[in-house]
C-alpha positions as CSV (number, residue, x, y, z in Angstrom):
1,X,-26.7,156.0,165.6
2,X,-26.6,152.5,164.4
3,X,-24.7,151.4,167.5
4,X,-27.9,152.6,169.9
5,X,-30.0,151.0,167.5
6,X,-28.3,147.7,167.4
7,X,-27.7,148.1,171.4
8,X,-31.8,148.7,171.7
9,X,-33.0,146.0,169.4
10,X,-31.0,143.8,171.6
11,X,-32.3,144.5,174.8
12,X,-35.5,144.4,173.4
13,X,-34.9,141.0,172.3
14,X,-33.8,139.9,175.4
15,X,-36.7,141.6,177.7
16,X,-39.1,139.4,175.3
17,X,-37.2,136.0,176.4
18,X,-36.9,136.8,179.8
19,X,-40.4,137.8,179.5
20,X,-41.2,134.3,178.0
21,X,-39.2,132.4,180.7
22,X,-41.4,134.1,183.3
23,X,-44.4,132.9,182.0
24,X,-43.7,129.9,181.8
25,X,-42.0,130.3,185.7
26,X,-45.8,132.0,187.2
27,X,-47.2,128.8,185.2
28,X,-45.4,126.4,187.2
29,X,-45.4,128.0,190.3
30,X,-49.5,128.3,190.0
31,X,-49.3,125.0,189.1
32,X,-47.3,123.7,192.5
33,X,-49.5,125.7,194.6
34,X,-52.4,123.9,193.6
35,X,-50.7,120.8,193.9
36,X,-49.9,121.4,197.6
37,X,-54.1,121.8,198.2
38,X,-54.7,118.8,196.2
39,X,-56.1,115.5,197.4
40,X,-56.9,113.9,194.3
41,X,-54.4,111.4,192.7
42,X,-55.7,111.6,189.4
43,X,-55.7,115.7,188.9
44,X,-52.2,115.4,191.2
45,X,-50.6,113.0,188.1
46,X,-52.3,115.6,185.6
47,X,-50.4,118.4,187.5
48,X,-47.5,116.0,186.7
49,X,-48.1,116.3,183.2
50,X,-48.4,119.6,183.2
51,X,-45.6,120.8,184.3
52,X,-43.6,118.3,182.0
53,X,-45.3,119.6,178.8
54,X,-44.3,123.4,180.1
55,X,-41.2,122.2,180.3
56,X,-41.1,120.7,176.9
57,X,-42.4,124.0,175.5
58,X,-39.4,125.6,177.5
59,X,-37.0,123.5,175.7
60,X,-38.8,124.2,172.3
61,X,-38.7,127.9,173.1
62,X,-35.0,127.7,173.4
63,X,-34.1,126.0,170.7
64,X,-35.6,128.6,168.7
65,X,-33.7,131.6,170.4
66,X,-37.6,132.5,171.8
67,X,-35.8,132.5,175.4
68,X,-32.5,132.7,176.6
69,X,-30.2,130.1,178.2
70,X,-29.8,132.1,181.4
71,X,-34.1,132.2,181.4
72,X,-34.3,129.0,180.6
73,X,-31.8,127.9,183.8
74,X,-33.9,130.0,185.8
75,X,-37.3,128.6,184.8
76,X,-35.7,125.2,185.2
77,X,-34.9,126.0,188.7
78,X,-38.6,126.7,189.4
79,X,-40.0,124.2,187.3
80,X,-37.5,121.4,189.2
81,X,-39.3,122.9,192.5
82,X,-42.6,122.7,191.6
83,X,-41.8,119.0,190.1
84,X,-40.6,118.0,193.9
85,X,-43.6,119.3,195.5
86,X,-45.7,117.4,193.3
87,X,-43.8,114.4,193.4
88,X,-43.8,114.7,197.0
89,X,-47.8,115.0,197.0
90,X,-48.3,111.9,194.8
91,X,-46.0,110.3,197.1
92,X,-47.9,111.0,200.3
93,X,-51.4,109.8,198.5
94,X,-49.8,106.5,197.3
């Protein structure tokens, strides 16, 4: 009994990080889309932000076991998107 215990507490463990990860993922993706509809420079740079403080959050989350490494790589796959079409959207109003 305490093996399907353990074996459930950790799953449930990792359903919450992967859970968090995915948040922070939908963030950045809503983020980029409005990014790509933009045409402000200002509000484009504060998209900019943004997505660096989620990913400083990410990073926070991490180090404190609240998401996963393999969540974390994933969100930082997104969030590197998302960065490139903003970047590419400040770049095309400079």
């Amino acid at each position: 009994m305490p093996t399907t215990w353990g074996y459930c507490s950790q799953r449930l463990i990792e359903r919450r990080q992967k859970n968090q990860a995915d948040a922070y993922s939908s963030e950045a993706i809503e983020l980029m889309n409005r990014a790509q509809t933009c045409e402000s420079a200002p509000e484009l740079a504060e998209f900019h932000g943004r997505l660096l403080a989620l990913l400083t959050k990410a990073v926070h989350e991490l180090d404190e076991d609240r998401i996963s490494a393999a969540s974390f790589q994933s969100f930082r796959a997104v969030l590197g998107i998302a960065l490139d079409v903003v970047d590419q959207r400040i770049q095309s109003r400079g």
